[in-house]
N, C-alpha and C positions, 0 to 999 in steps of 0.2 A: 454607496458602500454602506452595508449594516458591520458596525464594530463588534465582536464579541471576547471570550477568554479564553476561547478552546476553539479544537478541532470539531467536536460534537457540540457547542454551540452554534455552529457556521452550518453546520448541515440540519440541526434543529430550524434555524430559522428558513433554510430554503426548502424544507418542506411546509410550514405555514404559508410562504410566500408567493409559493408557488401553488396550493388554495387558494388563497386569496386573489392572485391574479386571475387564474384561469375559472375561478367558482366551481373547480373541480375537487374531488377527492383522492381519486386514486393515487398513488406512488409506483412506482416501477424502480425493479431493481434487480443487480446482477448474481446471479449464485457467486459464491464466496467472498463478494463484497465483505468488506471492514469501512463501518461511516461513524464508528462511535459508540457511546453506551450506555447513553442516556435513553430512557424508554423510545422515543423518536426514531432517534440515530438504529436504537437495537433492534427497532421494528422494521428498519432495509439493513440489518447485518445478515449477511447469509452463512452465518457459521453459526451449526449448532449450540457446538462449546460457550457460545457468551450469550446463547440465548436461551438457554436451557432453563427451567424453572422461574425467569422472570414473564411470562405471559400471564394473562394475553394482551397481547402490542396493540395499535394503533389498528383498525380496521382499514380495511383498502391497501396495504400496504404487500405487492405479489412482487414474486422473485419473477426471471428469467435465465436461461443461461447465456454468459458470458461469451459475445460474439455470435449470437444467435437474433439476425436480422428477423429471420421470419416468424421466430416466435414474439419479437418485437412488434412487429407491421400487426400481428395479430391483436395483442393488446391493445394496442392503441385503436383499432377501426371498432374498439369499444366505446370510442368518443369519452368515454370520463376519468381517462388522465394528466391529471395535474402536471405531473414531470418524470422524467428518467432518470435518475439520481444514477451516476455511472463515475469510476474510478481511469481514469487514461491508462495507466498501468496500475493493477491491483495489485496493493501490496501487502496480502495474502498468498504466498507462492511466486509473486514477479511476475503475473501472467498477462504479455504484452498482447495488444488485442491484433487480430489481422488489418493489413494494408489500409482497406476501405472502411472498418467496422465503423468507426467512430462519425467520419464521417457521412455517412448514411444514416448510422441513428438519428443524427442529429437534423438531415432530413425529413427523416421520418417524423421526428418530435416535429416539426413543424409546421411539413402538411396536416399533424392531424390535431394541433392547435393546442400541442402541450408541451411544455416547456423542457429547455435540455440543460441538465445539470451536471458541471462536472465538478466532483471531489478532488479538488489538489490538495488536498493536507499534506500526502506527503511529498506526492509526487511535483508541487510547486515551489517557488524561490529558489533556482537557477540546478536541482536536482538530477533530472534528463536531460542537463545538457541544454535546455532552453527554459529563458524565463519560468516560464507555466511550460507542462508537460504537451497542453494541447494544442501547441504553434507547431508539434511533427509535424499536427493534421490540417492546420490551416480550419481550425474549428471559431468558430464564435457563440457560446453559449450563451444562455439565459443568466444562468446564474454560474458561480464558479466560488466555491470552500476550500479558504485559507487557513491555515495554522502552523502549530509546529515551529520551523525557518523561519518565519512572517521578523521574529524577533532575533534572529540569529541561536537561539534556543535560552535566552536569558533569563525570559517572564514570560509567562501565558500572556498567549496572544488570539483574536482569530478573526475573522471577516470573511463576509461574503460581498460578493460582487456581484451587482442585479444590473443589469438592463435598462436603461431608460424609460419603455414603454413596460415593464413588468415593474419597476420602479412608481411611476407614476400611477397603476392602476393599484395598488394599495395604501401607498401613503401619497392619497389626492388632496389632502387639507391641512388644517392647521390643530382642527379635531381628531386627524386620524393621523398624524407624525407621533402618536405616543403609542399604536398600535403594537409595537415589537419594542424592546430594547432588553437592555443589561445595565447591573447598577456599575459593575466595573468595565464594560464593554467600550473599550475607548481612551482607556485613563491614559492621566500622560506620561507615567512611565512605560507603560507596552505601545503607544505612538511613538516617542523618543527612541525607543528600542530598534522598533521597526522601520526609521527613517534612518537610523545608524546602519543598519543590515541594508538597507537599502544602497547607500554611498558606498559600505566597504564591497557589496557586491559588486556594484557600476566601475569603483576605482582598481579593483585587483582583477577585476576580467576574470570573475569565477564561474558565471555562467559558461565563458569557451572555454575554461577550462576543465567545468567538470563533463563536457564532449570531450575534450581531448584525452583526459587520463581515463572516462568511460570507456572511449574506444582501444587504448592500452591495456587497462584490465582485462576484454574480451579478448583481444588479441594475445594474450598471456596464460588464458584459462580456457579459451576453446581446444585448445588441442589436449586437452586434458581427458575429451571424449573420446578420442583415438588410442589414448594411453592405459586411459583404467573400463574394466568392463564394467564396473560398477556406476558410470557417470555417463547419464541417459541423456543431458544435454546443460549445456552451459548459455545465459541467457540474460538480459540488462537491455538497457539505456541509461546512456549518461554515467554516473554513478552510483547508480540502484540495479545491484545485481546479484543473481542466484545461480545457484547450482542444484538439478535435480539428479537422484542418485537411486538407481533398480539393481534388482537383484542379479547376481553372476552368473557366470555362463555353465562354471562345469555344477554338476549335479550334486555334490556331496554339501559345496558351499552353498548351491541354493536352495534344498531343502533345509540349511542352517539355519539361512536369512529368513525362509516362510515359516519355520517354525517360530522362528526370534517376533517376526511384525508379526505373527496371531496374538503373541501376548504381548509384546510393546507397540503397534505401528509407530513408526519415524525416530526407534533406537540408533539407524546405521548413523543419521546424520546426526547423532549427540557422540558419538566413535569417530568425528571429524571435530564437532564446536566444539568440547569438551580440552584436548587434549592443545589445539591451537591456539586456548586460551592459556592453561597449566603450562606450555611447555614453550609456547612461541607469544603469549600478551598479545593475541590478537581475541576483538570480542568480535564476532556476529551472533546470528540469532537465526534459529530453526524459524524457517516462512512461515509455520504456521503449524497447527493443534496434529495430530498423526499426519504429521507429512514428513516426506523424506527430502527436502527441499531447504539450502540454506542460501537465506540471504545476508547480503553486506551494503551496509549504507555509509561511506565513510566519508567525514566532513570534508567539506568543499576545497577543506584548507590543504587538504593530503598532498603530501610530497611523492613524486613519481619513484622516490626510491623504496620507500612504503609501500605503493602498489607492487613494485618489482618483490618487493620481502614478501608480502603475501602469498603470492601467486607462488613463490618457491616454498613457504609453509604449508600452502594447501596441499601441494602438491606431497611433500613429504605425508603430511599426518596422512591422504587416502591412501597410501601406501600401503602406508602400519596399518590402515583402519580396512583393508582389503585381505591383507589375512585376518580373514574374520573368528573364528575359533581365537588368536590369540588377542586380539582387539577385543572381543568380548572380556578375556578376560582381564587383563589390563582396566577397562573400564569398570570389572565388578573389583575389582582390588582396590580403583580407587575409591570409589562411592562407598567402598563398604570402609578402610580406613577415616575418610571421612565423615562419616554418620558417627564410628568410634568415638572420633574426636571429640564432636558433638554432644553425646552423650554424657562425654565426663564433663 
């Protein structure tokens, strides 16, 4: 285990480490990945938005897209890549990858003698529902980036998790055990943190539990796409879950909505966050930069009756927020009271 403070120190170091074992350079990485935002990290981010104006990144460091095996196999029969730096569920939009994907890349990384790396920041410490994310797949990486949960959210925390034989091939001595570190990567308050997160996870059974009220959530919010035409699909593991939401069926409303996303993209889903926070104290958060896509992350510790309140909040606010003409306005009255406020 290399210790770190952060989400983006865990994935900085397993892109060095994974040069270093392999004597390769290249990175591989998924479109719309989120790894961080440190030059490293921001060099396999595949969102414009946070990479905008800080180039130029790391050389060798190429996108693919997400669940695309064959553009994968291609890469790699380049012989010099390092690692596949890949997310188990991106959590950028909640985009859960097909049945096999994960594990075939992870084949693929292997016949072709490059390492397979998975990013659990977020999606690790008992979040889908299992441990680490990538026990759905019956995966065994290279390396694998911890953060976030590591502490229960107390103290920055982070770690990566190497390999034995990718372990040993960089720090081989007593000369080269000072090759990577952190001055606070390890302290012993983010250890004590994360050995407490550790017990209360193991004692309260919050790993099955966040499968069980995961699969409550979905089973409370998938028919939600039968109900409103605005709600293109509803989608999770464990308790990491979204909703994506497209525009209506009759014609007066959907030339509203396309004229509304030319000038805002991912407005309709702030006419849901907005109003469920104001009206019901529920916070989630738009998936991601012009998307219409809201996700919900809610602590492990949630009560089923909680989930049962949301699911009837959500359901209320897309209601109001599907007559869209008075949803629009309602939300320019309040932003714009607001801003008043402000002002004075």
């Amino acid at each position: 285990m290399v210790p770190a403070n952060t989400g983006t120190e865990a994935v900085e170091a397993a892109i060095k480490i994974a040069r270093a074992a392999t004597g390769r350079s290249r990175v591989l990485y998924a479109e719309h990945a989120f790894h961080g935002l440190t030059l490293g990290s921001l060099s396999i981010n595949g969102n414009t938005e946070f990479r905008e104006g800080f180039g130029p990144f790391l050389p060798g460091c190429d996108p693919i897209p997400f669940g695309d095996l064959e553009a994968l196999e291609r890469q790699l029969a380049r012989g010099d890549v390092a690692t596949f730096v890949v997310e188990p569920v991106q959590g950028k939009g909640v985009n859960l990858p097909a049945a096999d994907y994960l594990a075939a890349a992870q084949r693929l990384c292997r016949e072709a003698g490059a390492l397979f790396t998975c990013d659990e920041v977020q999606t690790g410490v008992g979040r889908t529902g299992r441990f680490l994310a990538l026990e759905h797949w019956g995966l065994e990486p290279d390396l694998i980036c911890l953060a976030k949960a590591l502490s229960g959210g107390l103290v920055p925390i982070g770690a990566l998790l190497v390999s034995r034989p990718a372990f040993d091939r960089v720090f081989d001595g007593m000369e080269r055990a000072v090759r990577h570190g952190s001055t606070f990567g390890g302290n012993d308050l983010a250890a004590a943190a994360a050995l407490a997160t550790l017990r209360v996870l193991d004692r309260e059974g919050l790993v099955a539990r966040a499968e069980r009220l995961g699969d409550l959530l979905l089973e409370l919010t998938r028919p939600l796409v039968d109900r409103f035409e605005v709600v293109r699909e509803v989608r999770g593991l464990g308790l990491m879950w979204a909703i994506e939401f497209g525009p209506p069926a009759g014609l007066t409303s959907r030339k509203l909505w396309q004229a509304v996303e030319e000038r805002q993209p991912g407005l309709f889903s702030q006419l849901v966050t907005v109003p469920l926070f104001h009206e019901h104290r529920i916070l989630c958060q738009v998936a991601g930069h012009r998307m219409n896509v809201i996700k919900a992350l809610p602590a492990l510790t949630i009560e089923e009756d909680e989930v049962r309140r949301f699911a009837e909040a959500l359901a209320q606010t897309i209601s109001e927020a599907e007559r869209y003409p008075a949803a629009l306005a309602r939300f320019g009255l309040r932003t714009g009271l607001r801003a008043a406020r402000v002002r004075r």
